[in-house]
N, C-alpha and C positions, 0 to 999 in steps of 0.2 A: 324864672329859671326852674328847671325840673327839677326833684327832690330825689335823688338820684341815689343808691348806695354809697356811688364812693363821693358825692358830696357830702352826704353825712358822716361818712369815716371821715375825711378832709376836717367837716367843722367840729367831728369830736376830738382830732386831733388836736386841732387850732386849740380848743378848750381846756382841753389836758397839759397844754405848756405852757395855756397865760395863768392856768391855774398853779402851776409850778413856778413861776417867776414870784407872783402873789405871795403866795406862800413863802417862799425862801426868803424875798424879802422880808415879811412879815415876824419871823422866827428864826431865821437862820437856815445855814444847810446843817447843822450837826442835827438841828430837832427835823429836818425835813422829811417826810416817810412817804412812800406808794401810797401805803392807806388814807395818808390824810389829803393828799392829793385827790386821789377818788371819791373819798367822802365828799369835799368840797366839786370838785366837777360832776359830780354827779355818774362819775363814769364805774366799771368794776374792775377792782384788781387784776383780774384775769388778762382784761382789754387792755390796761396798763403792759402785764409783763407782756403781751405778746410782743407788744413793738417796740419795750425796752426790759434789760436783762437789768439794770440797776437806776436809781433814785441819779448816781452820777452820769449814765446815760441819757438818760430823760433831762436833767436840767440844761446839759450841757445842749440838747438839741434844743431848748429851747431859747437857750441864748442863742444860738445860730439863729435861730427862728426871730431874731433882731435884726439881723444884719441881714439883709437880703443878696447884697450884691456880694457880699466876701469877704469885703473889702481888697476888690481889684485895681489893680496898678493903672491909671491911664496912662498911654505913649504920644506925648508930644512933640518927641525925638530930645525933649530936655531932663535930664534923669535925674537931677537934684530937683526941678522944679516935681517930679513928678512922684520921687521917692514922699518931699514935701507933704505934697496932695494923699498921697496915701496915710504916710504916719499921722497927718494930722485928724485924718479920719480917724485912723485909730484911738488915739489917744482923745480920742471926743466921745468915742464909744466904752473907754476904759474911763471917763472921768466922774463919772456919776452911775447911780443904782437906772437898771438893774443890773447893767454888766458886769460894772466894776468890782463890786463887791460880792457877786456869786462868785463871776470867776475867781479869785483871789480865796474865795472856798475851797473850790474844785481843784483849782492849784495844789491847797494846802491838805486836800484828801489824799490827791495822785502820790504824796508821799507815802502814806501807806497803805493804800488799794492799787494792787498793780492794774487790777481791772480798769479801774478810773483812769488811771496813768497812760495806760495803751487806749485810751480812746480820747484822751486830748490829744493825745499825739495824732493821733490817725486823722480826726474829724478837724483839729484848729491848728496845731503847733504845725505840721509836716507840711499839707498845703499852703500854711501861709508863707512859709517859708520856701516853697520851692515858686511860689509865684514872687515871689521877691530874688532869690538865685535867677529864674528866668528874664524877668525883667533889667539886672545887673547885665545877663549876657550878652542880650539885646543891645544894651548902653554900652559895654566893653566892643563888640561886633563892629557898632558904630564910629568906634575911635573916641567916646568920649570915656572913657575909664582909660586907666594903664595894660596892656594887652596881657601885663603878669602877673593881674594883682586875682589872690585866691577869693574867687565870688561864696564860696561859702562859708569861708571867714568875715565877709564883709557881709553877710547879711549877719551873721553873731555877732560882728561891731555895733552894727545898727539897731538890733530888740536888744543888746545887754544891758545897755544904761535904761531901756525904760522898762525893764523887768525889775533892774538891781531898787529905779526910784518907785516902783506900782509895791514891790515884794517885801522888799527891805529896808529904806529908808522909810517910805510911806507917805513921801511928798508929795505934792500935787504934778502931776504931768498937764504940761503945758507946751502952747504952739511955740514960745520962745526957747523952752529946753530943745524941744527936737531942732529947733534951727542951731543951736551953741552946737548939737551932734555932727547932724551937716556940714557946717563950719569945719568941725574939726575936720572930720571923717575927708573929705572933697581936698583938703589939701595936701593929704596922702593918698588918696583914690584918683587923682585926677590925671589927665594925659603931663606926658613931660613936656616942657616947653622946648619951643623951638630948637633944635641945638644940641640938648644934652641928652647924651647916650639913655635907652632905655632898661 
């Protein structure tokens, strides 16, 4: 393969966020800095800011830089088996370092860096949530939801309990909690039976 400019911007990039993962694990996000990042990647502060404006910018890309696919919804036409499929992805990528516990950092900066704040939402919270709205409508369209029931409430039903267990209790998230959700959630999300008014 040619060694190419913007292959080498690609693998300095590549470098600069396993180097930030490294790291954050290693110490923490409070001790995590720009410079100690560059020091150890070898790269210069400069090259750092230009392609991020903050330490919670940069971390937070590089935890995306985990997840390749999104974590996209598949459509089977079965939207509990599918919702399923997705949460438990997630919660497999929220169960262990490095995800877990940067995110749950980044989290806990976004309360007082609005900067941080505005770019979880933009880069993780907002899209994952409107591919999950979208997917709901998709399954509502299809007749398998209730044709009334508010899809962006039912996606807040769905992340509350595993925000309230990753945030605040500090349980372990697991495949059989998100099914107890499901359970519940599906016997008030679900089409009315035959018969009874909707």
């Amino acid at each position: 393969m040619t060694d190419t400019p913007h292959r080498r911007g690609a693998d300095r990039t590549e470098a600069i966020m396993r180097t930030t993962l490294e790291l954050g694990q290693e110490i923490g996000y409070a001790k995590l800095s720009i410079e100690a990042v560059a020091a150890r990647a070898g790269a210069s502060k400069q090259t750092i800011y230009r392609r991020w404006s903050s330490k919670g910018a940069l971390l937070l890309d590089s935890l995306l830089s985990l997840n390749k696919s999104g974590l996209d919804y598949p459509d089977t036409g079965d939207i509990v088996a599918d919702l399923r499929t997705q949460i438990y992805a997630a919660v497999d990528l929220l169960a262990g370092p490095p995800f877990g516990p940067l995110l749950k950092a980044l989290i806990g900066e976004a309360q007082h860096d609005p900067q941080v704040a505005a770019t979880l939402n933009e880069r993780l919270i907002t899209p994952q949530a409107d591919k999950t709205v979208a997917r709901l409508r998709a399954a509502r369209d299809q007749g398998q939801l209730s044709p009334g029931f508010d899809l962006d409430l039912a996606m807040a039903i769905l992340s509350g309990p595993l925000y309230f267990q990753l945030l605040i209790t500090q349980e372990e998230l697991t495949h059989e909690y998100v099914d107890r959700i499901l359970d519940a959630l599906f016997a008030g999300m679900g089409p009315p039976p035959p018969g009874r008014p909707l």
